[in-house]
N, C-alpha and C positions, 0 to 999 in steps of 0.2 A: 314479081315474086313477093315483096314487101307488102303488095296491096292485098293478096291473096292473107296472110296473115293478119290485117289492118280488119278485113272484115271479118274474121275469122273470131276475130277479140271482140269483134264490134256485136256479133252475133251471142257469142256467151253471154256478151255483160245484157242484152236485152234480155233475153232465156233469164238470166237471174232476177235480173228484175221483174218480170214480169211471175216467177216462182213468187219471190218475195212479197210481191204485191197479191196474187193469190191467196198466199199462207194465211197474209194478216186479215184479206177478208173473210177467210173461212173461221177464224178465231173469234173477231167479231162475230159473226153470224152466229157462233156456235156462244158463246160466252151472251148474248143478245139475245137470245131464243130462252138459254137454260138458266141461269144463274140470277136476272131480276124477277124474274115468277119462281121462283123456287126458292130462293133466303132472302130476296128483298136487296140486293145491291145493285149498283145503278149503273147503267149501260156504258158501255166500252165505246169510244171513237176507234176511226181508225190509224190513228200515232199510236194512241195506249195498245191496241191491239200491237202492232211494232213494235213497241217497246216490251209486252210482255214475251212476244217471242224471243228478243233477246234475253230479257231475264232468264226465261227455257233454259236456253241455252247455255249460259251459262252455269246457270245451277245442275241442273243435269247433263252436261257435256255435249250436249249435242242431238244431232239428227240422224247421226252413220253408226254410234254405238261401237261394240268393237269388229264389227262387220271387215272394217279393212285391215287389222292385227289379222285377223284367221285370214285373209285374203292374202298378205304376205310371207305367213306361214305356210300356206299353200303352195305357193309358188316357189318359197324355198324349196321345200321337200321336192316339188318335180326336176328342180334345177340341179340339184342332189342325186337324183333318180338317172342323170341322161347321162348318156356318154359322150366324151371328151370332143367325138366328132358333130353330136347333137348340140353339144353347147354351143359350140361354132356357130353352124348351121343357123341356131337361135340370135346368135349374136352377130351375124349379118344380118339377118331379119329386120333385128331391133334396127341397124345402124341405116338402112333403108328407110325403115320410117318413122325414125324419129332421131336422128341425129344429122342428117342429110350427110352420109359418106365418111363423117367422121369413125374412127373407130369406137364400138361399142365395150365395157366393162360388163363384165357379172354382176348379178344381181347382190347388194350389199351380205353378207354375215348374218 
């Protein structure tokens, strides 16, 4: 059971690396194409390319935006919407697959 989650973890963290290594090549590439033929500044490795995504991000918050505030919102309002035997329902759902059996809570306020 532990190994089943071992690579589980082991799979995301490649997925993101491999995202992030993506990312920073396409900014290169895209910063490398447009930016020294067009004002004259001087080409991006790929750390600075890295590191300016992280600048991105935090000067502009991010990647997701407020994509997942409405996505919470959302899911308030239908949680709001169900009846008393639907939340149930809902909330063995959840406790199947994602708490393994534990009892599940409602969704926060």
């Amino acid at each position: 059971m532990k190994r089943f989650w071992v690579l589980r973890v082991l799979k995301f963290a490649l997925f993101a690396a491999a995202a992030i290594a993506v990312l920073g090549y396409v900014v290169m590439s895209l910063w490398n194409w447009l930016l020294p033929p067009l004002a004259g500044w001087q080409a991006l490795g790929f750390g600075q390319a890295l590191a300016l995504l992280v600048l991105c991000r935090i000067l502009f918050g991010g990647f997701r935006g407020a994509g997942r505030e409405h996505w919470r919102a959302r899911l308030r309002e239908r949680w709001e919407r169900m009846t008393p035997e639907e939340q149930e329902q809902a909330r063995a759902g959840l406790g199947r697959h994602c708490r393994r059996g534990q009892p599940a809570s409602p969704p926060p306020a």
